[in-house]
C-alpha positions, 0 to 999 in steps of 0.5 A: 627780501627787501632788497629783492623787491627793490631789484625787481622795481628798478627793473620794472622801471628800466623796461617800461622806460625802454618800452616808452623809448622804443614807442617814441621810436616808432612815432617820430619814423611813422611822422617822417614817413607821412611827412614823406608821402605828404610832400606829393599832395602838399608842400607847404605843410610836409614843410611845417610837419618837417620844421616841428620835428627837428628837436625831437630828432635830436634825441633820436637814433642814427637810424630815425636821424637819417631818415629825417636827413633825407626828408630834408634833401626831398623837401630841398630838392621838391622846392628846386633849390639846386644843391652847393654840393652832393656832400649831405646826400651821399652821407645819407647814401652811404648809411643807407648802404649799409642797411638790409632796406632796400627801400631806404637804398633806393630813395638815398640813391634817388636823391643823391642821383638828383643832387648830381643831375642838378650839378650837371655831373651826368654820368653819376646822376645816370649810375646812381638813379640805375642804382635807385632802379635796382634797389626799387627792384630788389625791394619787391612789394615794398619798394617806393614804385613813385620814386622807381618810376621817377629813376626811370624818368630822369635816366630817360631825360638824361639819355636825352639830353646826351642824344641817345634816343634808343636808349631813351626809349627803351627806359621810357618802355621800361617805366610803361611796363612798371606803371603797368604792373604796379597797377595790376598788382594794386588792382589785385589787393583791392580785389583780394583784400577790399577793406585793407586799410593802412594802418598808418594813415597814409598812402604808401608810395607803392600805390601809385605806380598805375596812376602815371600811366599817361605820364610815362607813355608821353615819355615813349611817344616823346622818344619816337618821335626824337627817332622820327617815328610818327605812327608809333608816336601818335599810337602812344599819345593815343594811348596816354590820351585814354589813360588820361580820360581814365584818371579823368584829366589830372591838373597834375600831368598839366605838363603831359597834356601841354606836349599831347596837344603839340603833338597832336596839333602838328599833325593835325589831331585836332579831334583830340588837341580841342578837349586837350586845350578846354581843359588847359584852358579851365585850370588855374593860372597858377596850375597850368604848365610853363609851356601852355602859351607856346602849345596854344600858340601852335594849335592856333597856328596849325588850326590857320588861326593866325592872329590868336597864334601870334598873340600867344607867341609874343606872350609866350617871348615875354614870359621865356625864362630861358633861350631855347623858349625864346627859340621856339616863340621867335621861330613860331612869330616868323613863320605866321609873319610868313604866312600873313604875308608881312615880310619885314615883320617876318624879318624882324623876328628872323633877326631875333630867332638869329640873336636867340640861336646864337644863344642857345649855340653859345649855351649848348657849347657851355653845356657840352664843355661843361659836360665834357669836364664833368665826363672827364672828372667822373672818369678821372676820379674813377680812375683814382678810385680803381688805382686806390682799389688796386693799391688795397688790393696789392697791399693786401697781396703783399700782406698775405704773401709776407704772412705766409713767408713769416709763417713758412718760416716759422714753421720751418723753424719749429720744423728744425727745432723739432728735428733737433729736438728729436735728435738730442733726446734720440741721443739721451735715449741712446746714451742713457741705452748705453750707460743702462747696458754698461751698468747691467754688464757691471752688475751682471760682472759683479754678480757673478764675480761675487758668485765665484768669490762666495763659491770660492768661499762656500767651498773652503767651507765645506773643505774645513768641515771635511777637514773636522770631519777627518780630526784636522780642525775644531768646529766654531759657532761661526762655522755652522752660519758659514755653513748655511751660508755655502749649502745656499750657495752651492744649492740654491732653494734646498734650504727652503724646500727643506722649510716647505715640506717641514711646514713648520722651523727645523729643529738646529740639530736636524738642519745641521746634519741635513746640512753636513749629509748634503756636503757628503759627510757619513753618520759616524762624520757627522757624529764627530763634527757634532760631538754627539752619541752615534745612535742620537745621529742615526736617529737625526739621519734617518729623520733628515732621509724621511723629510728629504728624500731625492734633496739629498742626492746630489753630487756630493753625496755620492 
């Protein structure tokens, strides 16, 4: 009994401890999870929240392990710190790969897909953010619609960048018609449920889907208008104009509204590029986007406001950090000089823009050799990967077709073993047939040879009685046995017969005158052979002729 209670302590003990750890569990992924969501609001303190994590990971599961592994690559990658190499990611990946949640899948491909679009290794940066896509879309409700929509981004960015504006388009409509339902269906669980609430703290990234609505239709506007399609381009700025009144100008699209008012402002929108600009105007420094000098060089350029344009633009120069930027101010200063009528001004930033085209010439043909070798590694290592396929796959062929060859012949060998089998016994059976038959016919020769040397000797018998009968021979105490002995033999069963109807032992001299009456011997005979009074031996055959009947009649007493 003490031992029973002692058992039942250590496994109560042993399941509190597995409750505790599972709990522990539970808190460190809701932490990496809030850690997560927080990187979209503040940086700083997802990074704190990250760094205070760390030794509790430690003791973690694989599972929570990774997780925290791929909050890390987020961190890296939201504070633009390219990548040496995709190794960490694609371990992440490749874990995720393996698991049934497509959400995990989808954001491991994601950032994986970030560390190739960083390295410029196009062509996997496009195969793995269509693979985010497609877990996103597998993953239904609970997929992480920010990152599925940034997936579509990027792929139209990349489409971009290699010149294939249809196809630019048609991800830029289909990142439109995701915000779009994922606004619905947020509307719609608000409507049904409107008390909801996460029960975790934070705001899944489920929920923002219809809040970059602006965002993904400037996408569409920026793709017709590569294709050259000025009504359709400003009908989707229009459109992204309203969605931006109705999330009331977020400084975090400070980027979208910045190309809105380029846009607008080179075909003369000016309506909609003057609140466009107030608003950029009133944001902070540090809030308003990298290209607000050069927008605000070109609405004073296009309003024919010429001094203020070329202020921006000489800002906007000094501050470039790269020779497309440079570019576009240089461009922007000569053509203003034009128009002010200051030629050797107009002259001068034409030598820039000349020095500054040569750049982005000398930068542009390093990109595309750059893209060229990485095109050609992408394919080449497929190709290493398809030829490393089809050699699993022919020794997997030759391992199958060597299995059924051993096993043909394996099976052909139990076959003969079989067939040989079935012959020897076939042959034992038939042998020992024959040496059954050939002890039979001995047995039955035997037999009847036995049966002719006792009937050989039964009639001597009954011919030496005779022979006594006549006064020839003296009767002997054996001589009664062989007599016995040559009656069953002559007449098999009579004997017995004689013992069933008597029910009860014969007397000896009753048997001995049925016996000598059988072998046809007269009752004065029978009186000499048994030296008895004649009247005592006719008393014996009328009782032998009572107890026998028809027994007596037979060949030899006729």
């Amino acid at each position: 009994m003490k031992n029973l209670r002692l058992f039942l302590a250590v496994l109560c003990l042993l399941s509190m401890l597995s409750c505790g750890e599972t709990r522990q569990e539970e808190r460190l992924l809701e932490d990496i999870e809030r850690t997560w969501q927080l990187c979209e609001t503040s940086l700083t303190e997802a990074g704190m929240r990250c760094e205070a994590m760390k030794d509790s990971v430690q003791e973690a599961t694989e599972y929570a392990r990774q997780k925290y592994d791929l909050l890390c690559i987020r961190l890296r990658d939201k504070c633009d710190i390219v990548p040496s190499s995709p190794d960490s990611a694609k371990r992440t990946a490749a874990y995720f790969e393996g698991r049934e949640s497509a959400l995990d899948r989808e954001r491991a491909y994601y950032y994986l897909a970030s560390a190739y679009r960083d390295l410029r290794d196009y062509p996997r940066a496009v195969t793995f953010f269509l693979k985010a896509a497609d877990a996103a879309e597998q993953g239904g409700e609970g997929a992480d619609t920010l990152i599925w929509q940034n997936s579509l981004s990027q792929l139209r960015h990349l489409h971009m960048l290699m010149l294939n504006y249809e196809e630019e388009l048609n991800v830029a409509k289909q990142a439109v018609e995701l915000a779009m339902t994922s606004s619905e269906a947020q509307a719609g669980r608000r409507k049904t449920a409107p008390s909801a609430g996460n029960h975790t703290g934070y705001t899944s990234g489920t929920d923002r889907g219809g809040r970059n609505m602006a965002r993904y239709l400037m996408d569409v506007a920026a793709a017709y208008k590569h294709l050259g399609d000025t009504l359709q381009c400003l009908h989707h700025c229009d459109l992204a104009y309203k969605a931006m009144e109705r999330e009331q100008f977020p400084e975090g699209q400070a980027d979208a509204m910045a190309y809105m008012l380029s846009i607008y402002s080179q075909f003369g929108r000016q309506e909609k590029a003057g609140p466009l600009l107030r608003r950029l105007s009133l944001m902070a420094e540090d809030r308003r986007p990298h290209n607000y000098e050069l927008c605000l060089a070109r609405f004073f350029e296009d309003s024919h406001l010429t001094d203020s344009a070329t202020a921006h633009y000489i800002i906007y120069y000094s501050k470039a950090t790269d020779a497309a930027g440079r570019y576009e101010a240089a461009a922007g200063m000569q053509r203003c000089m034009m128009r002010r009528g200051d030629f050797r001004q107009a002259a001068f930033w034409g030598q820039r823009l000349y020095e500054t085209n040569d750049s982005i010439v000398a930068q542009r043909t390093f990109e595309q050799t750059q893209r060229a070798q990485d095109v050609y590694r992408y394919h080449r290592d497929v190709e290493a990967e398809r030829d490393i396929m089809q050699r699993g796959e022919r020794i997997r062929l030759f391992a199958v077709i060597s299995g059924l060859a051993l096993l043909s012949i394996v099976l052909g060998l139990a076959a003969f073993y079989s067939f040989r089998k079935k012959r020897f016994i076939e042959e034992i059976v038939g042998w020992k047939k024959l040496l059954e038959e050939k002890a039979l016919i001995n047995k039955e020769l035997t037999r009847i040879a036995l049966m002719h040397n006792a009937e050989d000797k039964a009639e001597a018998t009954v011919e030496h009685f005779h022979n006594i009968a006549a006064g020839l021979s003296r009767p002997e105490m054996a001589s009664w046995k062989e007599l016995t002995a040559a009656i069953d033999t002559l007449y098999p069963g009579f004997l017995e017969e004689i013992e069933r109807r008597e029910s009860k032992p014969v007397r000896e001299p009753l048997l001995r005158t049925i016996c000598l009456m059988k072998i046809g011997l007269r009752p004065a005979e029978i009186a000499r052979v048994m030296d008895a009074a004649i009247q005592t031996v006719w008393n014996r055959v009328k009782r032998a002729e009572e107890l026998c009947g028809d027994l007596l009649a037979s060949p030899g007493n006729a």
